[in-house]
C-alpha positions in Angstrom: -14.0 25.3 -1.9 -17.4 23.7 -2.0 -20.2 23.4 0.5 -20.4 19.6 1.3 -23.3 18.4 0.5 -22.2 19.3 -2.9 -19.4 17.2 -3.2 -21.0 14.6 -2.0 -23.6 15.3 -4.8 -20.8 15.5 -7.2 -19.6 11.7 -5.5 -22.6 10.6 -5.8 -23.5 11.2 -9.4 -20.2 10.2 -10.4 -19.9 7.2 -8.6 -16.7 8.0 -6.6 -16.2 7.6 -3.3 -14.3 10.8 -1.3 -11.0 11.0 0.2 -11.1 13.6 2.9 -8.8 15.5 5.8 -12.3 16.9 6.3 -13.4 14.8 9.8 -15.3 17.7 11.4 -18.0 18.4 9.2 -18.3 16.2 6.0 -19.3 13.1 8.3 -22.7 15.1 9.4 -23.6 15.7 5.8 -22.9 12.1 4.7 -25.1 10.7 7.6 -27.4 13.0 6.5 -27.2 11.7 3.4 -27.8 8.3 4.0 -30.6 8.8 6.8 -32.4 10.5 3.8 -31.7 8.0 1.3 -30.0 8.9 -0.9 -26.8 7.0 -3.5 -23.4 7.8 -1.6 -20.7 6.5 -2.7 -18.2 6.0 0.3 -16.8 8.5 2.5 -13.1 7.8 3.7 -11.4 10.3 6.2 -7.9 10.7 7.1 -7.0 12.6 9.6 -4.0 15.1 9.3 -1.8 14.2 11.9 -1.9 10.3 9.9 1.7 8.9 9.1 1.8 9.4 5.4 3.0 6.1 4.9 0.5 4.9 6.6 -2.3 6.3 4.5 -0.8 5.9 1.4 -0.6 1.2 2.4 -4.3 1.9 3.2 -5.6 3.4 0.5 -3.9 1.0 -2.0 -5.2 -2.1 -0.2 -8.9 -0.3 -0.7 -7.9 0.7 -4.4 -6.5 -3.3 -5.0 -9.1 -5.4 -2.7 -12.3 -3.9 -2.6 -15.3 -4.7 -5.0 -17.1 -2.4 -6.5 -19.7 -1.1 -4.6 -18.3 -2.3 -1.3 -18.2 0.4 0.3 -21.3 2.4 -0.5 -23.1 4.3 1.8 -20.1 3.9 4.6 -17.8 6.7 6.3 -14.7 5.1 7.5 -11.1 6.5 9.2 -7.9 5.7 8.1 -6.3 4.3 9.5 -8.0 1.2 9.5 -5.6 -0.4 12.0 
C-alpha cells in the first residue's frame, strides 16, 4: 500500500532487490531512480498472466546463481526466456 518510490527507498536501504506484478508504474520510478543516482537494488517484474511454474525456476536460478550485487541498478521481466 505504498507510493513507490518508497519501496524502492525501503529496497534501497536494505539492500534487497524487489519482486513485483507491478509493470505499469514501478519501472518509471526505478529509472528515475537510477537517472538520478541513486543505490537501487534490482527491480524484477513478473507479469500476472506468467505460468507460475515458470516464475517460481526463474527466480530460484537468480536466488542460486547470481552474485551479490549483480544485479544492481537493473529492471528486468520474468520471464527471462
Amino acid at each position: 500500500g505504498e507510493a513507490d518510490p518508497i519501496i524502492l527507498d525501503w529496497c534501497a536501504n536494505n539492500n534487497r532487490v524487489l519482486l513485483t506484478h507491478d509493470v505499469t508504474t514501478i519501472t518509471k520510478h526505478a529509472y528515475e531512480r537510477v537517472a538520478a543516482g541513486k543505490s537501487m537494488p534490482a527491480v524484477f517484474e513478473v507479469p500476472r498472466n506468467i505460468q507460475l511454474g515458470a516464475a517460481v525456476e526463474d527466480i530460484l536460478l537468480l536466488a542460486e546463481y547470481s552474485l551479490e550485487g549483480e544485479w544492481k541498478g537493473q529492471i528486468r521481466y520474468l520471464p527471462f526466456r
